[in-house]
VOTIVEX-38471 format. One record per atom (N, C-alpha, C): residue number from 1; residue in one letter; atom name; z, x, y. Coordinates in steps of 0.2 Angstrom, whole numbers, plus 5000, padded with zeros to 4 digits. Example, Ala and Ser with C-alpha at 12.3 -4.5 7.8 and 13.67 -1.06 7.14 Angstrom:
<nodes>
1:A:N:5039:5066:4972
1:A:CA:5039:5062:4978
1:A:C:5039:5066:4984
2:S:N:5035:5064:4989
2:S:CA:5036:5068:4995
2:S:C:5039:5064:5000
</nodes>
This chain:
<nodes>
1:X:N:5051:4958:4970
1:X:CA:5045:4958:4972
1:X:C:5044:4953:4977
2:X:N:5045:4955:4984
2:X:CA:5042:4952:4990
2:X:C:5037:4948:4990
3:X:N:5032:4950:4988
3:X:CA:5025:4950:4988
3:X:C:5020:4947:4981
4:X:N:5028:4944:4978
4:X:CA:5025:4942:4969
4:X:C:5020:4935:4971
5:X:N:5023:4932:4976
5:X:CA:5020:4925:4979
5:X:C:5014:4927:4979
6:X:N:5012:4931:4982
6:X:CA:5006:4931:4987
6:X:C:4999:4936:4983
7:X:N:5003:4942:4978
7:X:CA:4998:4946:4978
7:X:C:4999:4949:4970
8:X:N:4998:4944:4965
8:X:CA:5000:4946:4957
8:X:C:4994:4953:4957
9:X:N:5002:4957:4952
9:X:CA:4998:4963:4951
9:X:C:5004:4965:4944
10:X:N:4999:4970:4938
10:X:CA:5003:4972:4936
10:X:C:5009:4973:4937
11:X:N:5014:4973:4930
11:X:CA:5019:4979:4933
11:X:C:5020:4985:4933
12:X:N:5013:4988:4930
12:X:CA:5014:4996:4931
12:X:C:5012:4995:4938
13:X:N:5008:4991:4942
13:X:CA:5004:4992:4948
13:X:C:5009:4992:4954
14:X:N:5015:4989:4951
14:X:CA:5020:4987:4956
14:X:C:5026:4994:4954
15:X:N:5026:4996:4949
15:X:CA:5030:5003:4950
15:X:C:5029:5008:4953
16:X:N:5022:5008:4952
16:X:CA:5016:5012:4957
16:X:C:5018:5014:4964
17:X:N:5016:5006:4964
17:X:CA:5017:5007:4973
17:X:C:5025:5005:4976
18:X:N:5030:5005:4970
18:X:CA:5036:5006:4974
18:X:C:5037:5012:4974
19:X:N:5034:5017:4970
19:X:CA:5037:5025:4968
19:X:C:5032:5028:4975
20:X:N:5026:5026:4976
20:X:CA:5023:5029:4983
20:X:C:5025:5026:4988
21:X:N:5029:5022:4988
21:X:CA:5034:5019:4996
21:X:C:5040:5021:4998
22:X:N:5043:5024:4990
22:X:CA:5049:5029:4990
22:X:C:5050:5035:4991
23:X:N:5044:5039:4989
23:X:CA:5040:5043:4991
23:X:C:5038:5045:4998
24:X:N:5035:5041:5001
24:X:CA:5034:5042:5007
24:X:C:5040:5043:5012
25:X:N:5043:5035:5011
25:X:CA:5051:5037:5016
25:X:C:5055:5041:5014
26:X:N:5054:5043:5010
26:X:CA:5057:5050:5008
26:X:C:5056:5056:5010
27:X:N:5049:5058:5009
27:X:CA:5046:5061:5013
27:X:C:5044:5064:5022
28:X:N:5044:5056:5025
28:X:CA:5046:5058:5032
28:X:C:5053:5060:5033
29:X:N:5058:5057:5030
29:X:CA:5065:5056:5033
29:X:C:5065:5063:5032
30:X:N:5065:5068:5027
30:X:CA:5066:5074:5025
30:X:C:5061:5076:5031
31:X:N:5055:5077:5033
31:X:CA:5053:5081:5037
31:X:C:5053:5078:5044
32:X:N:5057:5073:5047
32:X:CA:5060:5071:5054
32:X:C:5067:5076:5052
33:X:N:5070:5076:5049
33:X:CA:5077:5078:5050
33:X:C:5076:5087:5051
34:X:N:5071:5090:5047
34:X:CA:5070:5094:5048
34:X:C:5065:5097:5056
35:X:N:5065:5093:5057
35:X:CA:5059:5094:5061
35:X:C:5062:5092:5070
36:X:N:5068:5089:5067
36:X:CA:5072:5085:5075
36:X:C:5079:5092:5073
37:X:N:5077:5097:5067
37:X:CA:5083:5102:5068
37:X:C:5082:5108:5071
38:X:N:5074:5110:5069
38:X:CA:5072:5116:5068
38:X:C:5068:5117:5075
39:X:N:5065:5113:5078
39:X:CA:5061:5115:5083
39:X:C:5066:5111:5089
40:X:N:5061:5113:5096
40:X:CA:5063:5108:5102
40:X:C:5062:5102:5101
41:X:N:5065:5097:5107
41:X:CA:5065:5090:5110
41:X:C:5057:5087:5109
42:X:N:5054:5091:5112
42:X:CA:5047:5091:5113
42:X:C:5043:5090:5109
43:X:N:5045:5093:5104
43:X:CA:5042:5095:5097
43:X:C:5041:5088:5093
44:X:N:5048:5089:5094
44:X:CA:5051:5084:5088
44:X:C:5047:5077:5090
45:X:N:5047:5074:5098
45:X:CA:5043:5069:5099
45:X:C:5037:5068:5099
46:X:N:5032:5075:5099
46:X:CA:5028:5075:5098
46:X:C:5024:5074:5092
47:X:N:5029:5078:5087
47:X:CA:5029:5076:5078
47:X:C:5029:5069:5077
48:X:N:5033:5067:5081
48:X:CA:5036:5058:5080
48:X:C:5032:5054:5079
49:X:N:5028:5055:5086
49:X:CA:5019:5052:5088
49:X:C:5013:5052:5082
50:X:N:5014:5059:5081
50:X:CA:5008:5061:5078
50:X:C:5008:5059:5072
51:X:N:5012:5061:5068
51:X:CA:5018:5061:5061
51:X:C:5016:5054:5058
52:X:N:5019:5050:5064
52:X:CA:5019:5042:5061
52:X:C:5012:5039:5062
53:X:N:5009:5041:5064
53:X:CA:5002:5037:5063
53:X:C:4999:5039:5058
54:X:N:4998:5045:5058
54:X:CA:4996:5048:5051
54:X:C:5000:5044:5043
55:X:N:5007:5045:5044
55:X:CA:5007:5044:5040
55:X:C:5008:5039:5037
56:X:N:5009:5034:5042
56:X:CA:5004:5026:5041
56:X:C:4999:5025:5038
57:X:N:4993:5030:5042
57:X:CA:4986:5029:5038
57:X:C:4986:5030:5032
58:X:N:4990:5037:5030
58:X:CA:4987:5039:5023
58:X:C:4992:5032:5018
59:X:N:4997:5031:5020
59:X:CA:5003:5026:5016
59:X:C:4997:5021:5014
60:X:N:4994:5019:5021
60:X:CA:4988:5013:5019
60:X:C:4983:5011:5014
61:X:N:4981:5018:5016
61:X:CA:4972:5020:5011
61:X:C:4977:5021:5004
62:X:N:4982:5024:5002
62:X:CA:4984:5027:4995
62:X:C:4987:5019:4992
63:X:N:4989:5014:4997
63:X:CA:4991:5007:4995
63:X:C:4988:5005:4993
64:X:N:4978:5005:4995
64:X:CA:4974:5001:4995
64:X:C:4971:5003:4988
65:X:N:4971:5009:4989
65:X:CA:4971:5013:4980
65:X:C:4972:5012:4977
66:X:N:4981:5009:4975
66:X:CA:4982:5004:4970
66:X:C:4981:4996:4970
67:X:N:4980:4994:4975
67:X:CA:4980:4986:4975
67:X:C:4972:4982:4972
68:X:N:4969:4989:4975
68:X:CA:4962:4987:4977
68:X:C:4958:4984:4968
69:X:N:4958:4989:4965
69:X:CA:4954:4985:4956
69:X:C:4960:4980:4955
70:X:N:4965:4978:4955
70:X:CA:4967:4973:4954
70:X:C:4966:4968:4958
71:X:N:4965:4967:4966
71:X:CA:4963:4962:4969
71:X:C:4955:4959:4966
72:X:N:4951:4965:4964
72:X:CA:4944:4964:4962
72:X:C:4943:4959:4956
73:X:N:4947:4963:4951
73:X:CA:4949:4958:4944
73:X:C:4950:4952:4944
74:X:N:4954:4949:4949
74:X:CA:4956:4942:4951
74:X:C:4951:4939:4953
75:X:N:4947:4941:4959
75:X:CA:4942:4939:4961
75:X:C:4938:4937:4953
76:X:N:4935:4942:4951
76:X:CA:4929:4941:4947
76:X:C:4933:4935:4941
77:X:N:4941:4935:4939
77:X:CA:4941:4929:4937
77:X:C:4939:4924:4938
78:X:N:4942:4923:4944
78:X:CA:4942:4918:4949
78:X:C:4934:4917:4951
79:X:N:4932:4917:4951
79:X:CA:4923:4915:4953
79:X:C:4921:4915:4944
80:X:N:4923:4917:4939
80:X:CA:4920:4916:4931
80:X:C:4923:4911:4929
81:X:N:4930:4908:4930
81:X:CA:4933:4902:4931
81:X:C:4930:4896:4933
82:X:N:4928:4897:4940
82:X:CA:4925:4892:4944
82:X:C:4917:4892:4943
83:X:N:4916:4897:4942
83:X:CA:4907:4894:4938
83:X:C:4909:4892:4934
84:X:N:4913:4891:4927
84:X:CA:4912:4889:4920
84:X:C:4914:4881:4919
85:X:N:4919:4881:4924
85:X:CA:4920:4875:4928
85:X:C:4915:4873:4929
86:X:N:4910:4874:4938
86:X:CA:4905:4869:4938
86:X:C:4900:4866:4935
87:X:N:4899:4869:4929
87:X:CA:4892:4867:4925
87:X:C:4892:4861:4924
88:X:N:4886:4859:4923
88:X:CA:4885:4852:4924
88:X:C:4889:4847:4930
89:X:N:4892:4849:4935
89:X:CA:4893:4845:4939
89:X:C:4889:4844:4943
90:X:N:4889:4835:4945
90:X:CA:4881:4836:4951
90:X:C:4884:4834:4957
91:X:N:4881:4835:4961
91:X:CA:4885:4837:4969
91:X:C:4878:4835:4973
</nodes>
């Protein structure tokens, strides 16, 4: 876990988003290969272009799917922490 530093998440949440990342490059690699076999030059470039931004975006938004209630979680401890903590401090 690259990201164990920076971004604590379960470990179902971390199987998740390995099995949707392996999934995905897996997914393109099969439809480039098929796709730089079965059509023209053109095509295939075209696909290239299109293909990859696309499927950046959806990789992202389906990432954020899973990260996203666990980020919120932390938060709300993180600020029910720190109010429980402040009380009766005076400032």
């Amino acid at each position: 876990r690259m990201l164990g530093g920076q971004l604590a998440l379960p470990a179902n949440a971390w199987l998740r988003l390995n099995q949707l990342w392996i999934a995905n490059f897996f997914i393109v690699g099969t439809l480039n290969i098929f796709v730089a076999y079965q059509f023209s030059e053109s095509a295939w470039v075209s696909y290239k272009l299109y293909s990859a931004i696309g499927f950046t975006l959806l990789l992202m938004v389906l990432t954020m799917i899973i990260v996203m209630p666990h980020i919120k979680e932390q938060e709300q401890r993180s600020n029910s922490s720190s109010s429980s903590n402040n009380h009766g401090d005076i400032k």
